[in-house]
C-alpha positions in Angstrom: 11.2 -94.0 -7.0 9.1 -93.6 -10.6 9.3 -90.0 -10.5 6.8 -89.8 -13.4 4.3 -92.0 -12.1 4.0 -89.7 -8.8 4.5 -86.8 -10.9 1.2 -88.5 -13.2 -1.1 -88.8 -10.4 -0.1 -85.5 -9.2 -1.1 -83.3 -12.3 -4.4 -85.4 -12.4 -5.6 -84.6 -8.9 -4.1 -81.5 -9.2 -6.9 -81.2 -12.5 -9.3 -82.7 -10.4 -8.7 -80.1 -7.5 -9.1 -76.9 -10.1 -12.2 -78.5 -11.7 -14.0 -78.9 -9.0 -12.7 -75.8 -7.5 -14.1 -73.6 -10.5 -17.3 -75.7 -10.7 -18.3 -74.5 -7.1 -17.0 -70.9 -7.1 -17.2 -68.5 -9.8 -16.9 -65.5 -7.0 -14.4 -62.8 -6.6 -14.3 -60.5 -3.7 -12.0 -43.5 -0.2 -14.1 -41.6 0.6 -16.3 -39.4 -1.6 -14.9 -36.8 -3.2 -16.7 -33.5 -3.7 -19.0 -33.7 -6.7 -18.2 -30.9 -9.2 -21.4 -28.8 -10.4 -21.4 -28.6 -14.5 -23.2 -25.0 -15.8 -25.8 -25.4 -18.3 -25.9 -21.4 -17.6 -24.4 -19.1 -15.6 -27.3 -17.3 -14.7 -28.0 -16.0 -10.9 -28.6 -18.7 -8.1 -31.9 -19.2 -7.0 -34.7 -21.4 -5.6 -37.6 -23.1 -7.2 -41.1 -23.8 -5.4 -40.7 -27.5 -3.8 -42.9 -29.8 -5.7 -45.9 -31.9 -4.3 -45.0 -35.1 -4.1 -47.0 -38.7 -3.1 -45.1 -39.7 -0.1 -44.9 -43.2 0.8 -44.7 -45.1 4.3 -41.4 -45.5 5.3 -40.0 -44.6 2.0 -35.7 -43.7 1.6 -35.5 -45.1 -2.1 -33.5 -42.1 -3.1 -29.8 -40.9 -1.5 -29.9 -37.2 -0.8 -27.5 -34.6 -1.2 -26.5 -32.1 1.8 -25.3 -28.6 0.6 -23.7 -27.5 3.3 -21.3 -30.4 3.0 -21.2 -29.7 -0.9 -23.1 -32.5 -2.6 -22.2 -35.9 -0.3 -24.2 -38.4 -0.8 -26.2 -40.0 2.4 -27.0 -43.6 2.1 -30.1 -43.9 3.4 -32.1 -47.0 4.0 -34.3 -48.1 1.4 -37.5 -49.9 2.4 -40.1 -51.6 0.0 -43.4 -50.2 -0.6 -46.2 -51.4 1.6 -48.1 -54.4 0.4 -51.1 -53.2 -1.4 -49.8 -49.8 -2.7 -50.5 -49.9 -6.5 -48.9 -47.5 -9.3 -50.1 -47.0 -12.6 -48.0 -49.0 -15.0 -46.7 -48.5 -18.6 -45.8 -51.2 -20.5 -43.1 -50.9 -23.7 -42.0 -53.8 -25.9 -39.5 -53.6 -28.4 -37.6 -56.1 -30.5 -35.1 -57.5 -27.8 -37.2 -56.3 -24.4 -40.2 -55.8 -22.5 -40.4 -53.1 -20.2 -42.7 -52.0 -17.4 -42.3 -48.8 -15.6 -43.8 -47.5 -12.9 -45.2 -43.7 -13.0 -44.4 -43.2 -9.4 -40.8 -42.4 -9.8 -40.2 -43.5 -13.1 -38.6 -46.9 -12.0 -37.9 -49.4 -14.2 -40.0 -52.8 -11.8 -39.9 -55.1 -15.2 -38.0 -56.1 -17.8 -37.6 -59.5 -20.2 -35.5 -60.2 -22.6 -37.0 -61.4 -26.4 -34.4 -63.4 -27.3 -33.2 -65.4 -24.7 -35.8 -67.9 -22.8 -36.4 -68.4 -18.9 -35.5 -72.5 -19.6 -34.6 -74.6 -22.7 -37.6 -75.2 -25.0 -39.9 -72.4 -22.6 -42.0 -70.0 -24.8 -41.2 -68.2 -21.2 -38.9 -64.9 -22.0 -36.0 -64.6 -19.7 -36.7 -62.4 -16.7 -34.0 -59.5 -15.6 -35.6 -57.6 -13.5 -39.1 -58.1 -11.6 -41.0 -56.6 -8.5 -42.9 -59.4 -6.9 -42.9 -61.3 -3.8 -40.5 -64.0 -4.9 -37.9 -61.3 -6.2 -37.3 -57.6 -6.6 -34.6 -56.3 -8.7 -35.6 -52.9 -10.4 -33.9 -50.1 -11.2 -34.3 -46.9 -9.9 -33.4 -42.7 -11.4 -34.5 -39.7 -9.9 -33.4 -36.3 -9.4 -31.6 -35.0 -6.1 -29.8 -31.9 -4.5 -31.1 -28.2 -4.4 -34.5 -28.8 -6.5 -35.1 -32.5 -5.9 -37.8 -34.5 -7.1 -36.9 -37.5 -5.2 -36.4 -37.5 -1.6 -36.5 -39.2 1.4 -40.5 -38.2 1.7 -41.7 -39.2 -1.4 -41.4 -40.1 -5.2 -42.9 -37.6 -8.5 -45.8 -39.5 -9.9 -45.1 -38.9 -13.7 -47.8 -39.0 -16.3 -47.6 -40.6 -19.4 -49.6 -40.4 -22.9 -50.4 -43.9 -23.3 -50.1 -46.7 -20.9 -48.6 -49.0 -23.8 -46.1 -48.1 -26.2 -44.4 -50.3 -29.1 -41.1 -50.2 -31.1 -42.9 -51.5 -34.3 -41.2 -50.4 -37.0 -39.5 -47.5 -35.6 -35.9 -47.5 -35.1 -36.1 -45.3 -32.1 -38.9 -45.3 -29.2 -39.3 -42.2 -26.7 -41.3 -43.0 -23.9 -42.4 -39.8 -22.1 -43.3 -39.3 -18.7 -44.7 -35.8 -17.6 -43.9 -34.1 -14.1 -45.0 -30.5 -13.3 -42.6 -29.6 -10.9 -43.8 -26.1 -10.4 -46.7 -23.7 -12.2 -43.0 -22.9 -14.6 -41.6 -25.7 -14.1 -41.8 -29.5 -15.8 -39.7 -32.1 -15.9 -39.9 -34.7 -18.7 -38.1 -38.0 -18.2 -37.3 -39.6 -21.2 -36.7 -43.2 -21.7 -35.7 -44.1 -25.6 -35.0 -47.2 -26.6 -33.5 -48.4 -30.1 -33.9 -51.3 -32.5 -31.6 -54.2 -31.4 -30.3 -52.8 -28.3 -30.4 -53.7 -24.6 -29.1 -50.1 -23.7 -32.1 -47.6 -22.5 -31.2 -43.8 -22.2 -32.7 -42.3 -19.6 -32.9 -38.7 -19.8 -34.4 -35.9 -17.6 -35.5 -32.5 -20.1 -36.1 -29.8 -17.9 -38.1 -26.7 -18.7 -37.3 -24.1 -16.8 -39.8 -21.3 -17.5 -39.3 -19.5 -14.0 -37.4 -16.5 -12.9 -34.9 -19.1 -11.0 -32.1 -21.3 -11.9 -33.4 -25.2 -11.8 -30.4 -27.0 -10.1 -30.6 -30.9 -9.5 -28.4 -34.2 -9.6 -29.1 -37.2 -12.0 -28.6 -40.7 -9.4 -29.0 -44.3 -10.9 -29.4 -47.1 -8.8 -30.1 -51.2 -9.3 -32.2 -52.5 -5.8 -31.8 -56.1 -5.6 -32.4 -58.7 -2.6 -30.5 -61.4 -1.8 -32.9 -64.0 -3.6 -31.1 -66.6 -6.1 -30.4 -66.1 -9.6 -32.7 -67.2 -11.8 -30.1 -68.4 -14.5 -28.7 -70.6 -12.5 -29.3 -74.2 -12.9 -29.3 -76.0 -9.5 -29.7 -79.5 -10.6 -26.7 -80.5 -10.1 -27.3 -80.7 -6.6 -23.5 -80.2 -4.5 -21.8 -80.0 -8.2 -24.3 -77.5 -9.0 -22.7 -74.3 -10.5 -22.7 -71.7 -8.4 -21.6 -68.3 -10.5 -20.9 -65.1 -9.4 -23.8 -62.9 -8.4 -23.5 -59.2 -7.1 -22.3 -55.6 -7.5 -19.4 -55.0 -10.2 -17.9 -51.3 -11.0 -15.1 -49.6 -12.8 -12.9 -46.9 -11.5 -10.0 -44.5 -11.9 -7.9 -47.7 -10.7 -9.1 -50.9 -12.1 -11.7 -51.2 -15.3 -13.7 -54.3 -13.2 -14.0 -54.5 -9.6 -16.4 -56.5 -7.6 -18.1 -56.1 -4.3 -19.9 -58.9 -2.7 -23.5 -58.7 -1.4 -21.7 -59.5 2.0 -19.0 -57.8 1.7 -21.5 -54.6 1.1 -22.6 -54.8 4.4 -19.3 -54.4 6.4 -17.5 -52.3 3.6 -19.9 -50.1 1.5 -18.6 -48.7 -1.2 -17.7 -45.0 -1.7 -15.8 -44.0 -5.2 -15.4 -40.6 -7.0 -14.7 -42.0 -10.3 -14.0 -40.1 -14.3 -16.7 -41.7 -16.1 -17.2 -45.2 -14.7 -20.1 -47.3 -14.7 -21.8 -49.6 -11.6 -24.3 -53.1 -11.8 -25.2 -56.2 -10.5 -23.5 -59.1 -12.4 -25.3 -62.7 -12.7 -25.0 -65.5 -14.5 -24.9 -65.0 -18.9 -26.6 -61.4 -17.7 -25.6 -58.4 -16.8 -27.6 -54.8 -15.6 -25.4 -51.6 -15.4 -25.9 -47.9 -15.1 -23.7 -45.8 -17.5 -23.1 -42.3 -16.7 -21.8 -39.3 -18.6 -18.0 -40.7 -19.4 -16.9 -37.4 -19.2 -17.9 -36.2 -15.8 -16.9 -37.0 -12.6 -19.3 -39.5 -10.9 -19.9 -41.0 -7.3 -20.2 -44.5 -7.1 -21.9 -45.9 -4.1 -23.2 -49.2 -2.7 -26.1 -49.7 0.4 -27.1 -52.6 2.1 -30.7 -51.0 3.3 -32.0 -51.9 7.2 -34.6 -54.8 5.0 -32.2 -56.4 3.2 -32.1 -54.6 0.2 -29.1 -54.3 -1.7 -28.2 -51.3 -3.6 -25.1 -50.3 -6.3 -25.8 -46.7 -7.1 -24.0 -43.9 -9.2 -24.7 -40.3 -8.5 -23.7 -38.0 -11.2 -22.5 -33.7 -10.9 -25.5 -31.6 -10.6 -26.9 -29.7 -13.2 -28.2 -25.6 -13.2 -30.9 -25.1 -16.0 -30.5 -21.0 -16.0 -34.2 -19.7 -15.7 -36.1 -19.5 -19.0 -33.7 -22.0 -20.5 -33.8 -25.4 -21.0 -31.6 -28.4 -20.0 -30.9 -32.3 -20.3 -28.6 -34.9 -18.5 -29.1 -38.0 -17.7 -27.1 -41.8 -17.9 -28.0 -45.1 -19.7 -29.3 -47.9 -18.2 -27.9 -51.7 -19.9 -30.3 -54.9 -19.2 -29.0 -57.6 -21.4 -27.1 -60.3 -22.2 -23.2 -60.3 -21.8 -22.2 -59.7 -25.4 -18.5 -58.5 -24.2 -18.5 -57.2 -28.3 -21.3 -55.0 -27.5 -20.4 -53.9 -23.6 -16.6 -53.0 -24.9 -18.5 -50.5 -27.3 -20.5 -49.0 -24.4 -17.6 -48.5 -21.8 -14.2 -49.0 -20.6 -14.8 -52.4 -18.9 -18.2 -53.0 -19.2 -17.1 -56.2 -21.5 -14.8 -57.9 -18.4 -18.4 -58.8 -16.8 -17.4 -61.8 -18.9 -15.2 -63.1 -16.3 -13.0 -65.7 -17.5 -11.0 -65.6 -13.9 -7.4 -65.0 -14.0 -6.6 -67.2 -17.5 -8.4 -64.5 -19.0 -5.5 -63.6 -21.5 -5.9 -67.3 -22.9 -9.9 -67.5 -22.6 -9.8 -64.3 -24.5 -8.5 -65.9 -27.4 -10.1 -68.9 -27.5 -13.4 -67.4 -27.1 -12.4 -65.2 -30.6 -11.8 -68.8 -32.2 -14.9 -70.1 -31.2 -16.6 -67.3 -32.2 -14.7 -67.9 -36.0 -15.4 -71.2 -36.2 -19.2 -70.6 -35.6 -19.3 -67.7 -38.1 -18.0 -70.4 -40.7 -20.1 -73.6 -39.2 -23.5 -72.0 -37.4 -22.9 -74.9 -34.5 -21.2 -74.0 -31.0 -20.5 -77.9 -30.7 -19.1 -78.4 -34.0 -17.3 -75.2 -32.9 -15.9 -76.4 -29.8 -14.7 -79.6 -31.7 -12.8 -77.0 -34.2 -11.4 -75.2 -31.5 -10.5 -78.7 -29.7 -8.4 -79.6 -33.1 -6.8 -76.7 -33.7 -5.4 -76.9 -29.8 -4.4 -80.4 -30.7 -2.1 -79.6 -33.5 -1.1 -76.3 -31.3 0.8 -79.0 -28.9 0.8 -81.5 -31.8 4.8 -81.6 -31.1 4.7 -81.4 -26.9 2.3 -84.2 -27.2 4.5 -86.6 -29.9 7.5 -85.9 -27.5 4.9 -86.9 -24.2 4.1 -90.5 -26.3 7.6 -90.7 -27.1 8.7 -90.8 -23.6 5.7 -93.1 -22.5 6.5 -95.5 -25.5 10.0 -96.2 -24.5 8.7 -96.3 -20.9 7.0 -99.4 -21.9 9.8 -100.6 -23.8 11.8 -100.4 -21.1 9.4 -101.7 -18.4 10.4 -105.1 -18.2 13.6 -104.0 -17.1 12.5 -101.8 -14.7 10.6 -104.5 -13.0 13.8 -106.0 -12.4 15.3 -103.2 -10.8 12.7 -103.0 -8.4 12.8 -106.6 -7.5 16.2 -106.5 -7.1 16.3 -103.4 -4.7 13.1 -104.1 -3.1 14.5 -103.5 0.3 16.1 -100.8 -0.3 14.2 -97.7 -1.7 17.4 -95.2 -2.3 19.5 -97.5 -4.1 16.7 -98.5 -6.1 15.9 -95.0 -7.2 19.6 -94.9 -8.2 19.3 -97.7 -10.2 16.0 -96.7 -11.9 18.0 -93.2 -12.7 20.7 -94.9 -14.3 18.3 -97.2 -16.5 16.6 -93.9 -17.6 20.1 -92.4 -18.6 21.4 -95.2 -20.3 17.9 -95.4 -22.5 17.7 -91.9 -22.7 14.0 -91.3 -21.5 13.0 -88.3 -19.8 10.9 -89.6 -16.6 9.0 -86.3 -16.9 8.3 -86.5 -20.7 5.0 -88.4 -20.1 3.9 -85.2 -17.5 4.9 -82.0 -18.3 3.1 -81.6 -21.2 -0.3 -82.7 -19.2 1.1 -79.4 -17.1 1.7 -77.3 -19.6 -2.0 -78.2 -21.2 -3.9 -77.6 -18.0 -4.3 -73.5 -18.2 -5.6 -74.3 -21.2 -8.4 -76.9 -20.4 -9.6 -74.6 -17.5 -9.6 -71.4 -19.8 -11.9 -73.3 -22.1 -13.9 -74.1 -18.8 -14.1 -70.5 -18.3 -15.4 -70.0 -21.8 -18.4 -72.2 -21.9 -19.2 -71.4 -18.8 -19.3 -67.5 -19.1 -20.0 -67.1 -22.6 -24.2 -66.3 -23.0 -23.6 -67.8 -26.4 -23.7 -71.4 -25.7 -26.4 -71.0 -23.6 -29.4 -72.9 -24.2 -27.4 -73.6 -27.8 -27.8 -77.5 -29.5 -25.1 -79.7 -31.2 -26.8 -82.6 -32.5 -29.2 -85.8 -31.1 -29.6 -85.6 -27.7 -27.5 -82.6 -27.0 -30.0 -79.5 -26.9 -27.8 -77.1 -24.3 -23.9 -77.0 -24.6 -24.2 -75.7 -21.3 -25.9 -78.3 -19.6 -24.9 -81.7 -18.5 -25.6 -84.5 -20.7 -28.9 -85.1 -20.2 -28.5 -88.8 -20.5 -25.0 -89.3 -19.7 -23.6 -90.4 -22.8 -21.0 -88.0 -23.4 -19.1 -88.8 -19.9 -19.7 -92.0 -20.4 -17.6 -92.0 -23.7 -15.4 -89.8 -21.9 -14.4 -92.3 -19.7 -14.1 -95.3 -22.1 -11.8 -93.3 -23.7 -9.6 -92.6 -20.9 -9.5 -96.3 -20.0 -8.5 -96.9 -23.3 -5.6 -94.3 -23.2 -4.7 -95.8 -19.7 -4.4 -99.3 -21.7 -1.7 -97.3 -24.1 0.5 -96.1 -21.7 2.9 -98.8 -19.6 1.6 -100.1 -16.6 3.0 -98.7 -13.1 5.3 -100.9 -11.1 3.9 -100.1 -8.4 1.2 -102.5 -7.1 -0.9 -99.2 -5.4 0.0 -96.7 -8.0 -1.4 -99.5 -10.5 -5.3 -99.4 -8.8 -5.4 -95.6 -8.2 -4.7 -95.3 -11.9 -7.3 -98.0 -12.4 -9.5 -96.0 -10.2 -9.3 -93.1 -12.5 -11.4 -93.2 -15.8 -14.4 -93.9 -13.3 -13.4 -91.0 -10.8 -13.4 -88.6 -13.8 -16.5 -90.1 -15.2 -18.0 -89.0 -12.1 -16.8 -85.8 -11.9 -18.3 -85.7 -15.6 -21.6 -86.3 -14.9 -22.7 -83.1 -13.9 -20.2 -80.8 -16.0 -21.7 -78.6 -19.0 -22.0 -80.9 -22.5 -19.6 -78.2 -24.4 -16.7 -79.3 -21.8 -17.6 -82.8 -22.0 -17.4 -82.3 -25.6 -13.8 -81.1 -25.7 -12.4 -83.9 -23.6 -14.2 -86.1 -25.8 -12.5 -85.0 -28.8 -9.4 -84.5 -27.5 -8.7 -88.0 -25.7 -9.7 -89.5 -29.3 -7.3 -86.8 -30.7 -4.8 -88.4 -28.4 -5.6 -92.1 -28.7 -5.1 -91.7 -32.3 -1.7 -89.6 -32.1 -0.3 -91.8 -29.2 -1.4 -95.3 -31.3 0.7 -94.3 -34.1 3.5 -93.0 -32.3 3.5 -96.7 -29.9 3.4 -98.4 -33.0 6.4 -96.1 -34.8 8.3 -97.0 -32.1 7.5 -100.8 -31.6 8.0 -101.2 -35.5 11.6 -98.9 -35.1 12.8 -101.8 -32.7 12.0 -104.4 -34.3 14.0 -103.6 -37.6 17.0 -103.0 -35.4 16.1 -106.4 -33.8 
């Protein structure tokens, strides 16, 4: 039996298998504890005149909190507004995003980012978050508990200065919007953005000029419906990529967890967490509320009665002693998934960049990449860096692999003979073939193993250029204007496959008359496959069969020339 030739065809389906496996699927998949109340003063208890609020039909945006069972959150249903029901709208553009918020509630119903655009060559910015009849996806803050703003009846309607604000040349932006909550009472929520960033703090000032402590908990919540994401590329058609798109949190347990859209439905989530953080994770992007990383916070998800999904954190109420004045609040991320900038923000936050479970390998090779472009400015020329410093990492598994696959050839001749001779009889012709590879010293596995030992490899790179938001929509040269796209015209799978052929040619034959066409079959299977991979992956196969080729044809030739000055 040619153990390496099965062992061969095994390790290429078994590539095949994992390829197409990761191409199709990037997903995944106690009870609340008692909230603790944080003192701004220690002042007498008290109540505060309830505030007049718009109420809306069939409105449950908010979660509420129940004293008499000590601050646990209800997950109510969430419904949208009624079709026709228009808010005033401010509008705030910075250098990296363009916000719209609505007044009525202070939601966040828009937001695009500058510097990344909705399709290659589109003077269309990226859309995260919208409110319109093909999508919603906003993101939601309000005040709950003893002195609510937001309840189950009804939303504040805030007032602002200005219904357009701009960063200009400001490093800091506060946007403003004005609640009286009582004659002695207003509430002003803050939303300040900064130069370069995609993190919006979102903070509540409360003025408490009353003759009664102001008590009230901050909640943060993304509301999203099950539509697609819109950084997904479907043309692929049944190879098309299909990443992971829902709720991911941290806890006291694990920095990244992730809960399914489904999943929400039949197991919502209910977490008291130190710190922690909750979003909804989609392709290259990434929207996430931040709380206080000091405080103890409730982490929640809702799957409403219309469809609605919803990943909220609810943080410890607040007293504001009467005459005093207080401030709490979380920060709200709507960006790209710079894992550099998330791990600054909080523990985990960066490990949205799922590179699957050959993280600790991905995690290096996406610092190389990143090196390599710092010194080159190109992610292809990048990934053909990265491609050749792999090479020479298994420069000496690889010379030992075309070692064993030259003297295979060497000694194929005979091992022809030894299957003619035993043709009827498959165990004593194993034995035979066993004692050829003895006597010559090959390994039957040297031609294999190191195609094993590579594959964790290959896939982590897959990971890489498919997670990493810096190759999207990023050139190489000619006809290659996004790394992460398939080859537009095919070329690059094309020359893939030619190159496997010709690395088929370099390696003996099989014996075997069937083992012979399926590896025949192969350069074209894989072409296939190629097709509709990203360009960056392409890329790296590219380079390294040539990198091979060139390593094996030297090698071959050693060997051939070796023999014949013995001959």
């Amino acid at each position: 039996m040619d153990i390496q030739r099965y062992l061969l065809i095994a390790a290429i389906a078994a590539l095949s298998f994992m390829l197409l496996v990761e191409w199709r699927n990037f997903d995944p998949q106690g009870p609340l504890a008692t909230a603790k109340t944080v003192q701004v003063d220690d002042s007498a208890a008290g109540s505060a005149a309830t505030p007049e609020q718009q109420t809306l039909p069939n409105s449950g945006d908010v979660p509420s909190l129940d004293s008499s069972s000590d601050q646990q959150a209800v997950a109510d249903a969430v419904t949208d507004l009624e079709e026709g029901d228009t808010h005033s709208i401010v509008t705030v553009d910075t250098d990296v995003l363009s916000v719209k918020i609505d007044t009525h509630g202070g939601d966040i119903v828009f937001a695009s980012l500058d510097e990344y655009s909705k399709e290659l060559n589109s003077d269309s910015n990226f859309v995260l978050l919208e409110n319109n009849p093909q999508r919603q996806f906003v993101a939601q803050s309000g005040l709950i508990g003893q002195n609510a703003t937001d309840t189950a009846q009804g939303r504040p309607r805030y007032r602002a200065s200005s219904s357009e604000y701009t960063l200009g040349q400001q490093d800091v932006l506060n946007v403003d919007l004005h609640y009286a909550y009582s004659d002695d009472i207003t509430i002003t929520k803050r939303f300040q953005f900064k130069r370069g960033h995609y993190l919006v703090d979102v903070k509540y000032l409360i003025d408490n000029r009353s003759n009664a402590p102001f008590n009230a908990a901050f909640f943060g919540q993304l509301k999203r419906d099950n539509s697609d994401d819109p950084g997904t590329n479907d043309d692929g058609g049944m190879f098309a990529m299909k990443p992971y798109l829902g709720v991911a949190y941290a806890n006291n347990d694990d920095l990244y967890n992730k809960i399914s859209f489904d999943k929400m439905r039949d197991k919502p989530l209910k977490q008291s967490v130190d710190g922690g953080w909750i979003g909804v994770v989609q392709h290259y992007f990434v929207s996430a509320w931040v709380p206080n990383q000091e405080a103890q916070n409730q982490l929640s998800t809702v799957v409403t009665n219309g469809g609605n999904n919803i990943a909220r954190v609810t943080s410890p109420s607040v007293t504001v002693a009467a005459g005093s004045q207080g401030e709490f609040g979380a920060s709200l991320y709507l960006g790209p998934k710079d894992q550099y900038r998330l791990e600054e923000i909080a523990p985990g936050l960066d490990l949205t960049v799922d590179y699957g479970w050959l993280w600790w390998i991905a995690q290096p090779l996406f610092w190389l990449l990143t090196q390599i472009h710092n010194l080159l400015g190109n992610w292809g020329w990048s990934i053909v860096g990265v491609t050749v410093l792999v090479k020479a990492a298994f420069f000496q598994l690889n010379a030992k692999a075309f070692k064993s696959m030259a003297n295979m050839r060497k000694v194929q001749p005979k091992l022809m003979e030894v299957r003619e001779r035993y043709a009827d009889d498959k165990q004593k012709q194993s034995q035979a073939m066993m004692e050829l590879y003895k006597k010559e010293k090959i390994n039957p596995l040297g031609g294999c193993l190191p195609m094993l030992v590579q594959m964790p490899v290959f896939i982590a790179l897959y990971w890489v250029l498919m997670e990493s938001v810096e190759l999207r929509h990023a050139p190489f040269m000619l006809w290659i204007e996004d790394l992460s796209a398939m080859d537009p015209y095919f070329v690059l799978p094309v020359i893939m496959g030619v190159s496997m052929f010709i690395q088929q040619k370099l390696n003996p034959p099989p014996p075997d008359p069937m083992q012979a066409k399926v590896m025949q079959w192969l350069p074209i299977i894989f072409t296939f496959f190629f097709l509709f991979f990203p360009a960056g992956l392409v890329l790296y196969w590219v380079v390294n069969n040539s990198l091979s080729i060139v390593q094996q044809y030297i090698i071959t030739k050693g060997i051939e020339k070796a023999e014949q000055g013995k001959a």
